[in-house]
C-alpha positions in Angstrom: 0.0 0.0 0.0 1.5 3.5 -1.0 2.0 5.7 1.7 0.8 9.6 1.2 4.7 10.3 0.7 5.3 7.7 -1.7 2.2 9.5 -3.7 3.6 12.9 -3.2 6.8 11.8 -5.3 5.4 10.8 -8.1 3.8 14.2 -8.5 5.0 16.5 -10.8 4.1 20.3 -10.0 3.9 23.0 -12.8 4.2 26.6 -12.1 3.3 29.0 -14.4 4.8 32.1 -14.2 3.3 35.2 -16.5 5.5 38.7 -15.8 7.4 41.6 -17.7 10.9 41.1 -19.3 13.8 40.2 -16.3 17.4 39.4 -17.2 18.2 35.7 -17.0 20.0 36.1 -13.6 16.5 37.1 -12.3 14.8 34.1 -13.9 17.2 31.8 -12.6 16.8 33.0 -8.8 13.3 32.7 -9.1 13.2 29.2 -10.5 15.6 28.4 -8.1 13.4 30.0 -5.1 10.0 28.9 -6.5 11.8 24.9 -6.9 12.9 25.2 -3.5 9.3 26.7 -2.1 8.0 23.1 -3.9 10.4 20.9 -2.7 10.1 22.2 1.1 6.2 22.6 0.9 5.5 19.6 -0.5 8.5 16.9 0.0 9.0 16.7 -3.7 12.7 16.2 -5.4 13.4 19.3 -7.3 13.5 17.2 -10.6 10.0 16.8 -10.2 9.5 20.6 -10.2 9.0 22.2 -13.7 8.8 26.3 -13.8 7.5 28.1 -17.3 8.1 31.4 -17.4 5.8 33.2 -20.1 7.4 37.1 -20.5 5.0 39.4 -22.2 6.6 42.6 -23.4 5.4 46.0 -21.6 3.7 47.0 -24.8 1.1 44.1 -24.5 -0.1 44.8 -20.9 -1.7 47.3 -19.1 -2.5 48.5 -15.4 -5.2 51.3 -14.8 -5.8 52.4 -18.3 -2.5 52.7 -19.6 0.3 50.8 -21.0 3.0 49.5 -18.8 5.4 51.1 -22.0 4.3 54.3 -21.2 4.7 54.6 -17.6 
């Protein structure tokens, strides 16, 4: 009989992550942090942990009526 921690392994969390342009070193601290945040919560090893990052350029989002370009 599996055991809840034996079932927790063999799950494979996705995080999605939607924000502005960063420089790589950014990204990587944050998939670092977020992997580490997964693997602490929820007793999974880090390969288990996949993070997508989805960057949308600040001419294809806005925030109270205006674009983030033209703040």
């Amino acid at each position: 009989m599996a055991t809840d921690i034996d079932n927790r392994e063999k799950e494979m969390p996705i995080v999605t992550v939607q924000q502005g342009p960063r420089t790589i070193e950014l990204k990587r601290e944050l998939v670092k942090q977020i992997t580490d945040a997964f693997v602490n919560a929820l007793a999974v090893p880090p390969e288990s942990v996949q993070v997508w990052i989805h960057e949308t350029p600040t001419d294809s989002w806005g925030v109270a009526g205006k674009l983030t370009a033209d703040k």
